[in-house]
C-alpha positions as CSV (number, residue, x, y, z in Angstrom):
1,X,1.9,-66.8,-7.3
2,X,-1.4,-65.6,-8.8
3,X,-2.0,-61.8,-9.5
4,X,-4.8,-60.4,-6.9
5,X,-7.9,-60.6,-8.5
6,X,-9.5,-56.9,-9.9
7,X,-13.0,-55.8,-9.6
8,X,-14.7,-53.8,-12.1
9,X,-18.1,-52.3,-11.5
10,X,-19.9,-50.6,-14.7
11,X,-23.0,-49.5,-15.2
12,X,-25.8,-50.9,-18.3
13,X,-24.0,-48.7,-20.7
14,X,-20.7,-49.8,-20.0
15,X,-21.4,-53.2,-19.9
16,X,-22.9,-52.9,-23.3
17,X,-20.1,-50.8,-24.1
18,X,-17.4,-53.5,-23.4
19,X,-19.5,-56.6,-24.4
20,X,-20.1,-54.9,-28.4
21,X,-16.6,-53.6,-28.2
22,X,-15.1,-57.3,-27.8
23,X,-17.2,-58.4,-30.2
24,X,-16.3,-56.0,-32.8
25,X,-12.4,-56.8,-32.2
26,X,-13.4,-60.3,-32.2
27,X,-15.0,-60.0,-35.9
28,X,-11.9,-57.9,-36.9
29,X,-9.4,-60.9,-35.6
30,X,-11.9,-63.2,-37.3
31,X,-11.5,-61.7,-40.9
32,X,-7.8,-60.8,-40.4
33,X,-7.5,-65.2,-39.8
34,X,-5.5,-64.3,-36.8
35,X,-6.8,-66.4,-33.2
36,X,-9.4,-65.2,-31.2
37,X,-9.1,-67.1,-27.7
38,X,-8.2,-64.2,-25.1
39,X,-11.2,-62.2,-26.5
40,X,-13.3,-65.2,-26.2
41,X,-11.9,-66.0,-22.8
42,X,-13.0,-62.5,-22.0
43,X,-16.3,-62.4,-23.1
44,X,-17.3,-65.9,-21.4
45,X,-16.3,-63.9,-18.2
46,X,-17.6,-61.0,-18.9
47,X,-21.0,-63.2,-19.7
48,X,-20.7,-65.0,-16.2
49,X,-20.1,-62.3,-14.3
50,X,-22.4,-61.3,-11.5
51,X,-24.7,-58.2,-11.9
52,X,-26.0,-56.2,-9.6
53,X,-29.2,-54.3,-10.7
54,X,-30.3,-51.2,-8.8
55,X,-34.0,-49.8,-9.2
């Protein structure tokens, strides 16, 4: 049985937040030669995810 999927609204600045964050671990895995698929895995999501933009 799958877990229920979770929904996380942020705003610009946590979405930049996150997105520079994962990156900055990633670089860190990168240079310590240890695998960097989960982080990856997150940040194609995190890339495809929908955004809502309110003016």
């Amino acid at each position: 049985m799958r877990p229920p999927k979770r929904i996380v609204i942020l705003s610009s600045a946590e979405y930049q937040l996150l997105f520079y964050g994962l990156l900055h671990f990633r670089n860190k895995l990168i240079q310590q030669g240890r695998y960097t698929d989960a982080v990856d895995e997150l940040l194609i999501k995190l890339q495809k995810a929908r955004r809502c933009r309110h003016g």
